[in-house]
N, C-alpha and C positions, 0 to 999 in steps of 0.2 A: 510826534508823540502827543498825543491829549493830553492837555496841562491838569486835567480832572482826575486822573492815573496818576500823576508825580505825587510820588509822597512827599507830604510837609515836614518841615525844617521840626523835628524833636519827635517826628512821627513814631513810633516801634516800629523793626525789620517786618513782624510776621515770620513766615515762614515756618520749617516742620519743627524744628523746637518750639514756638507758640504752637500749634497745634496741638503738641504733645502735651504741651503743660495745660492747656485752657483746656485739653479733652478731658484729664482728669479732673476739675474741674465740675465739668459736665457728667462725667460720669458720677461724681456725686452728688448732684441734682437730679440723673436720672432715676438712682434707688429711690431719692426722698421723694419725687413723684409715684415712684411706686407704693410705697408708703402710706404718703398721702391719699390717694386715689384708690387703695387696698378697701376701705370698707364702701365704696360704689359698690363693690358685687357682693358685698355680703351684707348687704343692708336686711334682708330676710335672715339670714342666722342669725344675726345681730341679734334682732328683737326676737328670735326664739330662744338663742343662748342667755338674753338676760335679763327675759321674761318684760318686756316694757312696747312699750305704743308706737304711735307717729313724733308724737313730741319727742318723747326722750328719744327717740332715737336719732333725730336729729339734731339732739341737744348733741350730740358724738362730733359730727359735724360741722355745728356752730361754733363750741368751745374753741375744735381745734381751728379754724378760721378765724375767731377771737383771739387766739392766743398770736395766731400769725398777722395780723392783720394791724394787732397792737407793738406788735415787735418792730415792723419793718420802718418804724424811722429812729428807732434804738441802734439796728442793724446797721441802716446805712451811717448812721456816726460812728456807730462802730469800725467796719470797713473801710472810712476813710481815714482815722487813726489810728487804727491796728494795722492793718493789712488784713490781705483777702484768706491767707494760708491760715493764719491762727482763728479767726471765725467760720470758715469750713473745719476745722479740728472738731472746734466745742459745737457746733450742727450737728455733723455727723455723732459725734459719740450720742447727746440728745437723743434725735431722730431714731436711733436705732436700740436707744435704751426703749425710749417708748414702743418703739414697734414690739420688744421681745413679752414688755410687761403686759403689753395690752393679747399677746398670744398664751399667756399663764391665768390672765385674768378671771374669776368666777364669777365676781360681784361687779352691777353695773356702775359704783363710784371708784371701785379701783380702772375699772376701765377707763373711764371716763379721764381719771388721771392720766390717764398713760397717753390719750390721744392728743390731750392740755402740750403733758413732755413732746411728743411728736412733732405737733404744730408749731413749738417754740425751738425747734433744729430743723422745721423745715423752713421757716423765716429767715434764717440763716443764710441759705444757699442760691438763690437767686439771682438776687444782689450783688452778693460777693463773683457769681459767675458772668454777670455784666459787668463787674469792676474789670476782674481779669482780663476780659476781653478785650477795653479798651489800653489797658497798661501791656497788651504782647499784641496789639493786632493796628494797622494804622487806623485813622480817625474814619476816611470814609467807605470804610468796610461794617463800620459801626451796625446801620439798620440790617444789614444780611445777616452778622454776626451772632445777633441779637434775636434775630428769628430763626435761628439753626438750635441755636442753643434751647430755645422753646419747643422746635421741633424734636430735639433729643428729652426733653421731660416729657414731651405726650408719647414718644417711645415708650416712654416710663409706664403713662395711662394705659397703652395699649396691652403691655407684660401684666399690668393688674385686670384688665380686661379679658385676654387671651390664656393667660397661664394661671394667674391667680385663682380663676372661678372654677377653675375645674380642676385645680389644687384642690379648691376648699371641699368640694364635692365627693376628691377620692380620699385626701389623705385624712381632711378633717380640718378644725378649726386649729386646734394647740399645732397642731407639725405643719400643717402652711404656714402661719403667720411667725411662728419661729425658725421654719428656716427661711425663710427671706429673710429675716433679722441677718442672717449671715452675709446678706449681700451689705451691709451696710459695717461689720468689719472688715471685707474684703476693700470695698474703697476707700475706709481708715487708713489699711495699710498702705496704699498706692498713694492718697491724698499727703501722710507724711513723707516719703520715699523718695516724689518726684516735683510736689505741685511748690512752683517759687511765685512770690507777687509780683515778678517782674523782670524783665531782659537784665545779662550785668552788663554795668555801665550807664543805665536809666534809670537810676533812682530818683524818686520823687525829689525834688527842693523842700527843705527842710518847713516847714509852718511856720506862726508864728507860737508861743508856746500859750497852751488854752488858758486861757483867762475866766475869772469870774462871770457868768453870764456866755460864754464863747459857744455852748452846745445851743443854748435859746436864740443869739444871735443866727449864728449857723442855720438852724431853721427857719426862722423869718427870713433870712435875706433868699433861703428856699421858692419858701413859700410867695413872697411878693412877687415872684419871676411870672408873669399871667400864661409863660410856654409850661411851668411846672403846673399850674392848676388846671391848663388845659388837657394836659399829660392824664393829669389824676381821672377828669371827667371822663374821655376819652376811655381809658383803663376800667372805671368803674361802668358805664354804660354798655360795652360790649363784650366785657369777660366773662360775667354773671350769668347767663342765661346755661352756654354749653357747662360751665363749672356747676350749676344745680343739678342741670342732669345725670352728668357723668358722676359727682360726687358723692350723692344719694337717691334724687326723686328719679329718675329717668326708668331705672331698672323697674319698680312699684306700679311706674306712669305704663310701660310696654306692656309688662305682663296685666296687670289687675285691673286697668281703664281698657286697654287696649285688646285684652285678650288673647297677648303671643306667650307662643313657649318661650320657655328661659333661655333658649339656646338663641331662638328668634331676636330675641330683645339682644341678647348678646352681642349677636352679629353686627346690632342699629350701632349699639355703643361703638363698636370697633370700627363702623365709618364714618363716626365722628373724630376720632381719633385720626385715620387714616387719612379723613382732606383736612384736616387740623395739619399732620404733616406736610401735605403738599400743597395746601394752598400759604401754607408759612413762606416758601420756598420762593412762590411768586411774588407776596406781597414784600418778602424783603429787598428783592428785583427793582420791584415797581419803587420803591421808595427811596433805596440806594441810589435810583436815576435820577428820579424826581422826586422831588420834597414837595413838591406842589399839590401832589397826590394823594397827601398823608389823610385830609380830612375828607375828600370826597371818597375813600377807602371806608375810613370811620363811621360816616353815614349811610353808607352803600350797604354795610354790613347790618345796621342798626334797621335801617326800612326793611331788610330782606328779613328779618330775625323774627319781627313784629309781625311782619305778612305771615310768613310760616307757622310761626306760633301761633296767630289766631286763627287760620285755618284750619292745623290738627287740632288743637282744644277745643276750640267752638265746631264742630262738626257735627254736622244737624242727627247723624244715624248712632247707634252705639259704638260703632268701630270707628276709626275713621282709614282709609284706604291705602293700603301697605304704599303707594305711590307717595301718597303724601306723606308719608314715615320717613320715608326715604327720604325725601325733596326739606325736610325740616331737620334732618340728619345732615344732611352735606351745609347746608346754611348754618347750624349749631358747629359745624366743624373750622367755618373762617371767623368766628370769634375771639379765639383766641390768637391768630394771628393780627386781627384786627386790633386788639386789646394790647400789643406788644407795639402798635403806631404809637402809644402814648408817650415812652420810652423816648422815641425820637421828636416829641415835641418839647419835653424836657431837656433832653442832652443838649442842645446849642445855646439853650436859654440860660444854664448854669455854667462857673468854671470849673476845673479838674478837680479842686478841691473840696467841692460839692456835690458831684458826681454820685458819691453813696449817698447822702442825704436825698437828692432829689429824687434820685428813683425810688427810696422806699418811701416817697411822698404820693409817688405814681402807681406804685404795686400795690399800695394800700388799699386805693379806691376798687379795684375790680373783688376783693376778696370782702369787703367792706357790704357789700351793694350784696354778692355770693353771701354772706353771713347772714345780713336780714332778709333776703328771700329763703333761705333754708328752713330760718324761724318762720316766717310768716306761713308758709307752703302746710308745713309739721301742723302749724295750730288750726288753719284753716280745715286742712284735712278730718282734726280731730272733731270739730266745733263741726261740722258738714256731713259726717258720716262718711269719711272716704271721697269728697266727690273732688274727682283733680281739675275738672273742668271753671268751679269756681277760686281753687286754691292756686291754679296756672295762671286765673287771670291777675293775680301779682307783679307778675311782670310787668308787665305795662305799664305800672304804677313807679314801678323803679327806671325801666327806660327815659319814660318821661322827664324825670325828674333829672336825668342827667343829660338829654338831650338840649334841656334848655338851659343848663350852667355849658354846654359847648356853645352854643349860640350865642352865648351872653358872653364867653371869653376871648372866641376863636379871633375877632378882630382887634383886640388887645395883644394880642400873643402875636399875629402877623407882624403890625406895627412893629413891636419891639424886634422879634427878630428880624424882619431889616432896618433898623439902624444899627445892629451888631455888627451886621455885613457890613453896611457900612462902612462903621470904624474900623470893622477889622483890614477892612481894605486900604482905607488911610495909613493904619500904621503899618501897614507895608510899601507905602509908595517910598523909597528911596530919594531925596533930591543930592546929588551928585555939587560939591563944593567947586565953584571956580576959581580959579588958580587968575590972581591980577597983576 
């Protein structure tokens, strides 16, 4: 038997009851990605329904990545002292108030509110569906776990991609975006019905009870871990790029730089989405065997992103060659799997009782880095006259910037993590007493 397959001593069974529970779970991340990713195809109604520009419309977009982005180390203290059930509760309800308001909406500040609401129950769910994971699934299933779960939100992408756009097209603005709202009672009721924070008989051990100062502690002792900040750079250097596209700019980038039908540009998005599903699938493979792999994954993705990107933007003709759409589409589509290594450079660097904290230390940075490229993109755009070729070159400015806080951490973080191993190994050696 491979000693690397034995589950460890306090590990979770697993099995179809965790499945069942951590699916619901997921299925509540999967609405809120719908959600989320709902005005990527309507970024053109958008700004004809409520009569505004490039800025504001990505002011839509920024808020609500503002509001998430600000949340997710609220969340993960949250999560770790609530549990996971009662924080997907108050998400959900959230997420899907926002959704129905911003479907009634007429004026662009009430909208604007309702995306604020969205964003702050789609902060929610994340988090709390990698807590679950690891409280029903054992420890080294962690990286797969972890990428299936991501894979099932760009599911999500895809539903807003595929059905949503041509929802909005036949039925209209108000009846698409209100009945989806219904998808997000529908996992209300399943979410309370079925979903528990944990196998019985594995209850967590009790805390120590929060003390003055315990929530700012808790974060710095976070924060110091150099696998948690490496987690963050990671997260934030290779999320961002596919998250502008799919979220707002991409749709505007095909059609209007580019020159594709809407249906064309369509189809780019949905194969991002689609090697976003399947290259999740690999890289959670490759990492679950090999931890060694996590950062040449990370940069792997970041040179190929940079390459692609600047070949379709900077393309000397006015189009640039549906080949290379293509070939900057499938590279946009392993970033987010890329972006979910960070996850696994955090998790061994923290204990179980840090677990929510660290990660929304980690989730932060990729929506972080998404946020002021969205800004930057909208203004450039406005300031330029439309041109996306100088408003695209952004990116590189933000890659950069996080390429060299990985460089600057990545042998701090190795270090530490083996001395963990280490110890951990020491405190397992048994010495057996002699009898004199």
């Amino acid at each position: 038997m491979n000693p690397c397959s034995a589950a460890l001593p306090g590990d979770p069974p697993g099995g179809r009851r965790a499945v069942a529970v951590w699916g619901t779970g997921v299925a509540v991340y999967f609405v809120a990605v719908i959600f989320r990713t709902s005005l990527g195809v309507a970024g053109i109604d958008a700004a004809e329904r409520f009569h505004i520009g490039a800025s504001a419309l990505s002011t839509f977009s920024i808020l609500q990545l503002l509001v998430y982005a600000g949340m997710q180390i609220p969340v993960g203290l949250m999560v770790d002292r609530l549990g996971t059930r009662k924080v997907l509760v108050l998400g959900t309800v959230l997420f899907t108030a926002g959704q129905l308001g911003f479907a009634l909406a007429r004026s662009y500040d009430v909208a604007l509110a309702c995306r604020a609401l969205l964003g702050c129950g789609d902060a929610m769910t994340f988090i709390s569906v990698l807590r679950l994971g690891a409280r029903w699934f054992p420890a080294r299933t962690g990286p797969m776990i972890a990428q299936v779960a991501a894979l099932c939100g760009m599911a999500g992408n895809l539903v807003s991609t595929v059905v949503l756009s041509r929802l909005l097209h036949g039925a209209g603005w108000t009846a698409t975006f209100a009945g989806s709202a219904g998808a997000g009672a529908l996992v209300l009721v399943l979410l309370l019905l079925f979903l528990k924070d944990h196998p019985e008989g594995m209850e967590p051990a009790p805390g120590p009870r929060p003390g003055k100062g315990s929530v700012r502690q808790q974060i710095a002792r976070s924060w110091r871990e150099p696998g948690t900040r490496l987690g963050l750079w990671a997260h934030f250097t290779t999320q961002f790029p596919a998250m502008v596209f799919l979220l707002l700019w991409g749709m505007p980038f095909l059609v209007e730089a580019q020159g594709l039908a809407r249906g064309t540009a369509g189809s780019l998005l949905t194969l991002v989405v689609l090697v976003n599903m399947a290259v999740g699938l690999v890289y959670g493979q490759i990492v679950g065997r090999h931890h060694a792999a996590r950062l040449p994954l990370v940069l792997g993705t970041l040179g190929a992103t940079a390459l692609l990107w600047a070949a379709a933007v900077g393309w000397p003709g006015d189009h640039a060659p549906m080949a290379l759409l293509v070939a900057l589409c499938v590279v946009l589509g392993a970033c987010g799997p890329a972006s979910m290594i960070g996850f696994d450079f955090a998790r061994p660097a923290n204990p179980p009782e840090r677990q929510g904290t660290a990660s929304g230390i980690v989730n932060m940075g990729g929506f972080v880095a998404s946020m002021t490229t969205l800004l930057a993109v909208g203004v450039l755009l406005d300031s330029t006259g439309g041109n996306f070729r100088a408003a695209f070159a952004f990116v590189f400015v933000v890659q950069a910037l996080g390429l060299s806080q990985i460089l600057r951490l990545r042998g701090r973080a190795e270090q530490r993590e083996r001395e963990r191993v280490v110890a951990s190994r020491v405190e397992t050696v048994h010495v057996p007493v002699r009898s004199t």
